[in-house]
N, C-alpha and C positions, 0 to 999 in steps of 0.2 A: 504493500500500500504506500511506504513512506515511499519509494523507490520512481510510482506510479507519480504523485503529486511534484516529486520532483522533476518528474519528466515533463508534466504539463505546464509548470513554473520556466522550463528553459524552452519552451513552444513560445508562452505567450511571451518570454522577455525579447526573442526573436521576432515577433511581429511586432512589438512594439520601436523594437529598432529599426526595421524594414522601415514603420512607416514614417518616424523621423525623418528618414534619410530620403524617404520618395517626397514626402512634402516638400524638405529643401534641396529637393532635384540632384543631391548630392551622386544617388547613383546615378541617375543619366546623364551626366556631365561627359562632353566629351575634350578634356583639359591637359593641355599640352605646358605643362610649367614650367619645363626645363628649356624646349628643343625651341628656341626661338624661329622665327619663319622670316622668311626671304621678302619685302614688300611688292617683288614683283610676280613672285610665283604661283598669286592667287590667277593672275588675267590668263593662266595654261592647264587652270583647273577646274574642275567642274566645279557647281556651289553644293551639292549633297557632298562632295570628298572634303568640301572645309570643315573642320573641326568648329565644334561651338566655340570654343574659346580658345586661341592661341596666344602667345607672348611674344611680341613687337617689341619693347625694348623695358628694361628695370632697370634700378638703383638709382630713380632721377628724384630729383629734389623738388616736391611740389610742383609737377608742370599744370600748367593752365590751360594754357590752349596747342590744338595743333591744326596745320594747315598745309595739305599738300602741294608739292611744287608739280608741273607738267609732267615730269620725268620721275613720278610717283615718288621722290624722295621725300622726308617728310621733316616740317620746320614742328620745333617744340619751344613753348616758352614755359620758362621757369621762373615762380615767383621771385627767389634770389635776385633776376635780373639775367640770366643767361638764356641764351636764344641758342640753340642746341640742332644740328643737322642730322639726321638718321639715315645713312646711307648703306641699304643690308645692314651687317651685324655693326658697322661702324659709326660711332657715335662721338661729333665734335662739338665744340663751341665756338659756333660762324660769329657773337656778338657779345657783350659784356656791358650792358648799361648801368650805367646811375641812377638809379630807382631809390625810392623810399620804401623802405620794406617797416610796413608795424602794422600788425593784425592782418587785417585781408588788404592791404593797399600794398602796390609791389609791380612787380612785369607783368600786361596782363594780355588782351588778348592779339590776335596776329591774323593776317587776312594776304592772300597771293592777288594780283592785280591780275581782271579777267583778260587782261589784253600782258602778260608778263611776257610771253613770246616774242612781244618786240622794244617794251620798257624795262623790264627786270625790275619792277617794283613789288616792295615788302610791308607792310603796315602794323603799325605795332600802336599799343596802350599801353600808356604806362607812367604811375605813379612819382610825384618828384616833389623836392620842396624846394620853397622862396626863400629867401636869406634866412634861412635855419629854423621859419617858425609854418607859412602857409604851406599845409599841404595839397597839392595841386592833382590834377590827371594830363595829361596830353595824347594828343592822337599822332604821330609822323609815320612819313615814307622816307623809305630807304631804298637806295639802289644794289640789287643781288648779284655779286659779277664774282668768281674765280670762288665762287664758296664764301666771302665774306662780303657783310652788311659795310655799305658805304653812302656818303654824303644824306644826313639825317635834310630833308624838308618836315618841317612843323607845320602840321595843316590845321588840327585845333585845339588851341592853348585854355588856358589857365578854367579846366571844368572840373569845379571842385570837387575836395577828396575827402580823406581820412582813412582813419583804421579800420572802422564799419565802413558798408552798404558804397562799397567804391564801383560799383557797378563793371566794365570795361570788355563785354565783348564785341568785338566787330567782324561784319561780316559782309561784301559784295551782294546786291542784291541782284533780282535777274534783270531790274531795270537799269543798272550799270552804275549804280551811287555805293558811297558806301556808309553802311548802318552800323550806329555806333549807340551800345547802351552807357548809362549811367545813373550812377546810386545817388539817394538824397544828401551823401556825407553827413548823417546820422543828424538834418537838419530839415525834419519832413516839409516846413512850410515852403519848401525851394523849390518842392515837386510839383503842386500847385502852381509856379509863378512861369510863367509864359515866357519870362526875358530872362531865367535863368537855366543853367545847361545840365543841373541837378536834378535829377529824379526823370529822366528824357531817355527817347531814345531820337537822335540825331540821324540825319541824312545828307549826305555832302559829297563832290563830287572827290575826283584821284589828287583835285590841287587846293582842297577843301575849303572849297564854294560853296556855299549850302544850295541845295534843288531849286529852279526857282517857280516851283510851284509848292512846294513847303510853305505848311498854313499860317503861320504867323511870321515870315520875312525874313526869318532864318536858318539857322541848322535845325530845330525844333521840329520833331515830327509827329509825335505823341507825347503825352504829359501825366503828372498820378502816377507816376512809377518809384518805387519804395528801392529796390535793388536788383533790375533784370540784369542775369544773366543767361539767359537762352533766347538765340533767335533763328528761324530757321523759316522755308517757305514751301507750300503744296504743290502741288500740280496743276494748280490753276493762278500761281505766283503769288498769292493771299501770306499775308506776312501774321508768323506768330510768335510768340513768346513763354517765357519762364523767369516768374519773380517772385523774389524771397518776402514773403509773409512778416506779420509782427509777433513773433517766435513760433507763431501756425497761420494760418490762414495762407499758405504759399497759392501760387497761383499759375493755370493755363489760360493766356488767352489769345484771342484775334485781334491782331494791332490794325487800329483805321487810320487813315492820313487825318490828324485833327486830333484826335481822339482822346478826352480824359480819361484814364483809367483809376482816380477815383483818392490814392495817398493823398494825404490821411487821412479824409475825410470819410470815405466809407471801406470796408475791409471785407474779406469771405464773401457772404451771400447778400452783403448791406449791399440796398438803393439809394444814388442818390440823381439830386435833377442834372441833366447832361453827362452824366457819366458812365461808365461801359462798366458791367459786372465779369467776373473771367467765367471762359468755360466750364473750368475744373478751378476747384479749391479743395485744400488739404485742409477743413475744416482747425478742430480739435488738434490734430497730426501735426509732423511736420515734414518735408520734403527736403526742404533746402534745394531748390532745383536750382541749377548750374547750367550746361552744354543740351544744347535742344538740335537735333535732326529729324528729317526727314526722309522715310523709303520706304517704297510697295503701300503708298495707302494709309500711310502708320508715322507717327512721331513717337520718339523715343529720348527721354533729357536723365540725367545723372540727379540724382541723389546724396546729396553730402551730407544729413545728418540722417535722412534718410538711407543711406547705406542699400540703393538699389539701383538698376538700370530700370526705369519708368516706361511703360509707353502706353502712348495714349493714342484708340481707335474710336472714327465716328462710327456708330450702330445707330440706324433709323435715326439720322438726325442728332443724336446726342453724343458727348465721348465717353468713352469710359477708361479706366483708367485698369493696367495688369502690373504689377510686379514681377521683375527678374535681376536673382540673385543674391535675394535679399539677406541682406550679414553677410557675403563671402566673399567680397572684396574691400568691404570699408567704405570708407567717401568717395562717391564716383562723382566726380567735377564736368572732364569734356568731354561730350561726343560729339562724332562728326563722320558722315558716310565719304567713304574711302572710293576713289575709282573704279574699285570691283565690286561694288554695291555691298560691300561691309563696314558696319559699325566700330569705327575705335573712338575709343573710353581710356579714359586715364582715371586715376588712383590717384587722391590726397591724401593719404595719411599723415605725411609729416610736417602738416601745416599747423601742426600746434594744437590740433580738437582731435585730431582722431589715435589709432593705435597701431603702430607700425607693424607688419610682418616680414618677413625674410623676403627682401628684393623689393621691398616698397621704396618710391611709390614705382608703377608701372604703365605703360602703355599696352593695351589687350585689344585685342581685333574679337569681334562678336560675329559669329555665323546667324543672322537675321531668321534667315531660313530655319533654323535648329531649334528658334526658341519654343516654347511651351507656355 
C-alpha cells in the first residue's frame, strides 16, 4: 500500500511539473544559447528551419536601439554612449559619444536614412548636458563611410531631458520624414503645451525641417504623451505607438496628425474633450513598453518591467493583447523586424532595474512564425 501511494505521489509531482513547464512554453522552446547565427544566413533559409529563438550577439551593455544597414549588418546603440557595429560574429565600436548617462537618459535611439545608398547617413538621440546643470536631448546625422561615424549635423537641439521619461526613439516613416518620440522630462504640464518638444512625438525632415504640413508650425506632430517609446507603422502606413503609463496604465495607441493623447490630464480608460483614448491599456498592470514592430498583420513591442515580448492583434475590430516569454529573458527594450521578416529584441538587464544572467544583456532574433 505504502509503496502504491508513493507511486501515485511521483505520477502527480510529474504532471504537475509537465505542466509548469508547458505553460511557460519552457518545453517547446526551440533555443539556440550558445551557437550564435550568421545575420545573413537566414535570406538561404526556409522560415519553418529558423529556430524560435536564436543569439545574434551578448555581453553588451544596455543596448537600446538597433537598426539595420543595407548590407544586413547591424548598428546597436548602447546606453553608455557606444554605437556598436555587428558584422557576423564580429563586434566593434564605429562611435563613442558624450552622453549624459543618469537613470534612463543616455544614447538612445538610431535610424538608417531610407535613401543611405547614396548619402550614408546615420541618426542618432541622444542625451547631453549644458554647462554642467541643463539636461538636454538632441536629434543628429552622421555621415557612415569606412565603418566609422563622421561629421555630426545637429538637426534638433535643446528637447528637454532628465533621468525619467527621456523619451528618444526615432524612426523613418514610409512618408520619408523622420519621427522622433519624447518624454515629458518628468515635467507633465510640457506634454500639454503645443510650443514645447516634451511629451511629443516630432516629425522632420533628413536636415530637420519640420513637415510642413505639421499641425501647429512645427516639429510637433502629436501631443499628451507621458514617455513613448514604441513607434512602428501597418500596412496601410497608419502610424502607432507605445507609452509608458503612470506606474500602470501603459498604453497602445493610433497616433493622428494633430492629435492629443490626453498626459496628464486623462490616463487608462479616462475621457477627456478633444483627446484620443489608447487602444490597449495595461490597466492595474504594468508593461513598460519600449520597441514597437510590425509583421504578418500583428504588432509586437518589449516589455521592461513587464518582462515579455507583447503583441498585439486586431480581432473583429478590437486588439487584443498575447504574451511571449514571459520571465525568460528579463526586460525586453527593442524590437524591430529584420530583412528576413524576423523579430530582434534586445535585453536590458543591466540598466540598473532588472537582474543580470550569464551573457546579458543580448541581442535574440525571434522566429514570428514559431510563436504560440
Amino acid at each position: 500500500m505504502k509503496r502504491l501511494i508513493i507511486f501515485i505521489l511521483i505520477i502527480i509531482a510529474g504532471a504537475i511539473i509537465y505542466l509548469v513547464l508547458s505553460k511557460t512554453n519552457i518545453l517547446k522552446r526551440n533555443f539556440l544559447p550558445a551557437d550564435k547565427i550568421s545575420l545573413t544566413e537566414s535570406s538561404k533559409t526556409l522560415l519553418e528551419d529558423i529556430p524560435l529563438v536564436s543569439v545574434v550577439a551578448d555581453n553588451l551593455s544596455v543596448p537600446w536601439a538597433l537598426a539595420f544597414l543595407p548590407d544586413n549588418r547591424l548598428l546597436v546603440t548602447e546606453r553608455n554612449g557606444a554605437i556598436k557595429l555587428i558584422d557576423g560574429e564580429t563586434i566593434s565600436t564605429i562611435k563613442k559619444i558624450n552622453v549624459r548617462q543618469d537613470g534612463e537618459s543616455g544614447l538612445h535611439g538610431i535610424a538608417v536614412d531610407p535613401e543611405f545608398a547614396s548619402n550614408n547617413y546615420i541618426y542618432v538621440y541622444y542625451t547631453y548636458q549644458v554647462n554642467g546643470q541643463n539636461t538636454v536631448n538632441r536629434v543628429s546625422r552622421f555621415r557612415f563611410f569606412d565603418d566609422i561615424l563622421t561629421d555630426e549635423t545637429i538637426l534638433v537641439d535643446n528637447i528637454p531631458g532628465g533621468r525619467i521619461h527621456d523619451g528618444g526613439r526615432i524612426k523613418f516613416g514610409p512618408d520619408g520624414y523622420l519621427y522622433i518620440t519624447t518624454g515629458d522630462a518628468a515635467k507633465p504640464s510640457l506634454s500639454q503645451d503645443t510650443t514645447s518638444l516634451a511629451g511629443k512625438i516630432l516629425r522632420v525632415d533628413r536636415n530637420g525641417t519640420f513637415a510642413p504640413d505639421n499641425p501647429f508650425g512645427s516639429a510637433v506632430y502629436s501631443y499628451g504623451h507621458r514617455n513613448p517609446q514604441g513607434i512602428a507603422w501597418d500596412s496601410k502606413n497608419q502610424l502607432f505607438e507605445t507609452e509608458h503609463g503612470s506606474s500602470a496604465a501603459d498604453e497602445f495607441n493610433k497616433i493622428e496628425r494633430g492629435g492629443n493623447y490626453g498626459w496628464p490630464v486623462i490616463t487608462g480608460d479616462q475621457t477627456g474633450t478633444n483627446m484620443i483614448a489608447p487602444l490597449l491599456q495595461s490597466g492595474s498592470k504594468t508593461w513598460a513598453p519600449a520597441g514597437l514592430a510590425y509583421v504578418n498583420g500583428k504588432f509586437y513591442f518589449g516589455g521592461l518591467r513587464g518582462s515579455a515580448l507583447f503583441e498585439a492583434e486586431q480581432v473583429n475590430g478590437k486588439f487584443k493583447l498575447t504574451e511571449h516569454f514571459k520571465g525568460e529573458f528579463g526586460r525586453i527594450r527593442e524590437v524591430i523586424i529584420g530583412r528576413d521578416n524576423m523579430l530582434y529584441i534586445t535585453t536590458s538587464n543591466r540598466d540598473g532595474r532588472g537582474i543580470p544572467s550569464n551573457g546579458d544583456d543580448k541581442i535574440l532574433r525571434i522566429n514570428p512564425e514559431k510563436l504560440e
